[in-house]
C-alpha positions as CSV (number, residue, x, y, z in Angstrom):
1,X,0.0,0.0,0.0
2,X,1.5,3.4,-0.2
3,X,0.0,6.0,2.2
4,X,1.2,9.8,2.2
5,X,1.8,11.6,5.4
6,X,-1.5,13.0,5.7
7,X,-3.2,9.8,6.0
8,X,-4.2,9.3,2.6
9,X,-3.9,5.8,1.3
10,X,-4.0,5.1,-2.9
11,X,-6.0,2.4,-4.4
12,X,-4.4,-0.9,-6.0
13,X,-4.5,1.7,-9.4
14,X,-1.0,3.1,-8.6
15,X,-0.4,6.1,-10.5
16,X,1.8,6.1,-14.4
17,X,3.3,9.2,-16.0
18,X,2.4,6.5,-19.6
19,X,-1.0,6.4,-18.8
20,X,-1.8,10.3,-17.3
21,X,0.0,11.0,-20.8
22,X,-1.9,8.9,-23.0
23,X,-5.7,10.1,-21.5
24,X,-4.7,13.4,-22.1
25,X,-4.1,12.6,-25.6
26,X,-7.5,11.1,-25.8
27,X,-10.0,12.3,-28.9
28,X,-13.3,13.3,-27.8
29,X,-15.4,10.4,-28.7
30,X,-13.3,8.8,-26.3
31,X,-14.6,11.3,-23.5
32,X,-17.0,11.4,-20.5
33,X,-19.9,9.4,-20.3
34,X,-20.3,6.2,-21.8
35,X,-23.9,6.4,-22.0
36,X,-26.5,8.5,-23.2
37,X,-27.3,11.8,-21.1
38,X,-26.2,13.2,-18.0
39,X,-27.5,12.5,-14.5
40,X,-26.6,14.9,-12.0
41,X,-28.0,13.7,-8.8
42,X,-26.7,10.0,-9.0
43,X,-22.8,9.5,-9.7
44,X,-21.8,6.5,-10.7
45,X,-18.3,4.8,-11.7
46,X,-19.6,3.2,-15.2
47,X,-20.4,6.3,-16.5
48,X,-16.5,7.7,-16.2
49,X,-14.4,7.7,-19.0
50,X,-10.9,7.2,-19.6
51,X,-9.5,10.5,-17.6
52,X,-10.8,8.9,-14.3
53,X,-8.7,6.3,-14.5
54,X,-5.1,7.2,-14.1
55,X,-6.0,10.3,-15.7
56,X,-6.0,13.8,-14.7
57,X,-9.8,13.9,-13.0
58,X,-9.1,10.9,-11.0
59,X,-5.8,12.6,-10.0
60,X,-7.3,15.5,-9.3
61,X,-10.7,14.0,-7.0
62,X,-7.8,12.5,-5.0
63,X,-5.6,15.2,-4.6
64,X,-9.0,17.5,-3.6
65,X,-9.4,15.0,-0.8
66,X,-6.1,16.8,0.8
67,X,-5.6,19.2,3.5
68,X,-2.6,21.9,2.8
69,X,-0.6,23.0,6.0
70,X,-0.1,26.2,3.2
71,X,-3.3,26.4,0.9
72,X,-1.8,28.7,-1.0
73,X,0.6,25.5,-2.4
74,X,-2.5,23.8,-4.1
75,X,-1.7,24.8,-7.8
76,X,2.2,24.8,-6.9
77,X,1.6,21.3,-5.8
78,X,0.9,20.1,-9.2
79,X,3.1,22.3,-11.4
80,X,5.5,19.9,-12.0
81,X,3.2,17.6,-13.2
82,X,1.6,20.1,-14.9
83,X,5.0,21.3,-16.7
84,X,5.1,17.3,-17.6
85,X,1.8,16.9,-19.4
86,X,1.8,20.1,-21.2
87,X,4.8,19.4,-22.6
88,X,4.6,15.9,-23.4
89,X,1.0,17.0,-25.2
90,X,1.1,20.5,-26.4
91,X,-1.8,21.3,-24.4
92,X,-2.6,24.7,-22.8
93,X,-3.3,24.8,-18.8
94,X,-5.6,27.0,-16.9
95,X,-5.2,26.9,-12.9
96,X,-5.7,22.9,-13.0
97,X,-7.9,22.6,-16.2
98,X,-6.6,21.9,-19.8
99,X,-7.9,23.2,-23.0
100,X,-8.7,20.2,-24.9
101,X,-10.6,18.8,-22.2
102,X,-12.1,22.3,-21.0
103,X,-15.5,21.2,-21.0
104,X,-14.9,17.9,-19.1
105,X,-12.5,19.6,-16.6
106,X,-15.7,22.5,-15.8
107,X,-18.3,19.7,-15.3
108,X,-17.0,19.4,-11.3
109,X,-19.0,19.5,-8.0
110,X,-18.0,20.0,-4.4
111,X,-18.4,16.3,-2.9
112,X,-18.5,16.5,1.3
113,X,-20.7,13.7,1.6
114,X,-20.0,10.1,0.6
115,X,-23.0,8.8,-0.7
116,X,-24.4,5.3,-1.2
117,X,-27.8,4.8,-3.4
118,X,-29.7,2.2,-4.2
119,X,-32.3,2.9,-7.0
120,X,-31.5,6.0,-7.0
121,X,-32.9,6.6,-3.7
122,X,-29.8,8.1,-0.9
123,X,-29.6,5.1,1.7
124,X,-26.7,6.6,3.3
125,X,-24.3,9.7,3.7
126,X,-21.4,10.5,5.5
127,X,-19.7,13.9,5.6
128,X,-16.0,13.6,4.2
129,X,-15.3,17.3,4.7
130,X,-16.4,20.3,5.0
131,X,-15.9,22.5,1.9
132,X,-14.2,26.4,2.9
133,X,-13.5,29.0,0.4
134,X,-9.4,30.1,1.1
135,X,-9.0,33.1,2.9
136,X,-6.7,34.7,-0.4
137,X,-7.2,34.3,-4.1
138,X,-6.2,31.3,-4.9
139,X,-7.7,30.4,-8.5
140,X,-10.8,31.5,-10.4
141,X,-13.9,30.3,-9.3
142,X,-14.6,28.0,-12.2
143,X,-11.5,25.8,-11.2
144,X,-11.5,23.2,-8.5
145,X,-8.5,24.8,-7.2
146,X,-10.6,27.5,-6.0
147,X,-12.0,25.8,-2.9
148,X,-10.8,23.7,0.2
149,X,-13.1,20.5,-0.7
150,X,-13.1,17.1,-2.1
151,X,-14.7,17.7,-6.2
152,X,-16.2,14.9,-8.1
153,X,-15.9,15.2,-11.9
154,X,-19.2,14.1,-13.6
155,X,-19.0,12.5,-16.7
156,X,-20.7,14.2,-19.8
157,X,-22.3,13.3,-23.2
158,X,-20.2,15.4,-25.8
159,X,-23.1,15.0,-28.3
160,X,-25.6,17.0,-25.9
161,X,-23.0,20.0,-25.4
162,X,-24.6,23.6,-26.2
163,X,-21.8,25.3,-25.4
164,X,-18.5,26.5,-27.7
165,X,-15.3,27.0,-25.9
166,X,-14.0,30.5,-26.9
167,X,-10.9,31.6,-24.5
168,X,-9.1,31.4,-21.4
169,X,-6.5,32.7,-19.9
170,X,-4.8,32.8,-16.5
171,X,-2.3,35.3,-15.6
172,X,0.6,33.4,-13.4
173,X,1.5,34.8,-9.7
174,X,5.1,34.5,-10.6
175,X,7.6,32.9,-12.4
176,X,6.1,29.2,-12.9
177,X,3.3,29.3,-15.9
178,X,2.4,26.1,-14.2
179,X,1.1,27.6,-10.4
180,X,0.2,30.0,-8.4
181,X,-2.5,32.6,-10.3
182,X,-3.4,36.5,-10.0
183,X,-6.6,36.3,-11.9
184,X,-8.2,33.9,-14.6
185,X,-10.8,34.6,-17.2
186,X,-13.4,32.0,-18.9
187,X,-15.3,33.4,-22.4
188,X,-17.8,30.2,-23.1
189,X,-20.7,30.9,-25.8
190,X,-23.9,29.5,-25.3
191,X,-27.3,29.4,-27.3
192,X,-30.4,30.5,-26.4
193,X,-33.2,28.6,-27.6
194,X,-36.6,30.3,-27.2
């Protein structure tokens, strides 16, 4: 088993550089749900795709589950990874969300309960954590960085989408591209119907 100093112990999935690589470099039919719609009151793991396992949304649902003796090291935490995967794919990073998965790395949730359902119906919950928002600006509020909680990814139909990706941009707090952010901004187009 390996278990970090804060008490957190990983699954039998131990984590691969190979395999965080190759989901990133995943096309989009390969994405999200496996079935058709999305459900947002009942998770459930057969609707994950490819990026929850050893990919970057299960890393990042069990990195959330950590407490930081300095919250202010949450994105720094990851930059080195970060530096990695950009690199090795060409991909743009936003305070812990990647352009070509933009829409999947959005679709998050606070999770402080634990859950367990059967037929849909709650049969029992049990508070992991309380979710607190940092006392200083620590990443726009559209990334999971931007809160002291566990998040839960849901996984999403690409097919039902109504919404284009337009631009984003973070602006870095220092020197490292990769951590730490001043300020962040999110354009995402969306119809109207009426």
């Amino acid at each position: 088993m390996i278990q970090s100093e804060d008490g957190f112990c990983f699954g039998n999935e131990f984590f691969s550089l190979q395999t965080l690589l190759y989901t990133q470099r995943i096309r989009h039919e390969q994405h999200g749900a496996l079935h058709e719609g999305v459900n947002f009151t009942v998770e459930t793991d057969s609707a994950e795709g490819i990026r929850w396992r050893g990919g970057w949304i299960g890393l990042v649902q069990d990195y959330s589950k950590r407490e930081f003796t300095v919250p202010l090291d949450k994105l720094p935490a990851l930059s080195g990874l970060a530096k990695i995967v950009a690199e090795g794919t060409g991909d743009r990073y936003f305070a812990g969300l990647w352009a070509s998965h933009i829409y999947e790395d959005l679709f998050w949730r606070v999770r402080v309960q634990e859950e367990t359902f059967h037929n849909a119906v709650p049969l029992k919950r049990e508070v992991i954590r309380k979710a607190r928002k940092p006392t200083e600006y620590r990443a726009p509020s559209w990334s999971w960085a931007s809160i002291d909680a566990p998040v839960r990814f849901i996984a999403l139909a690409y097919k039902d989408l109504v919404a284009r990706f337009v631009e984003c941009e973070t602006t870095p707090s220092g020197i490292d591209p990769y951590g730490r952010v001043k300020d962040g901004r999110l354009v995402i187009e969306v119809s109207l119907y009426t």
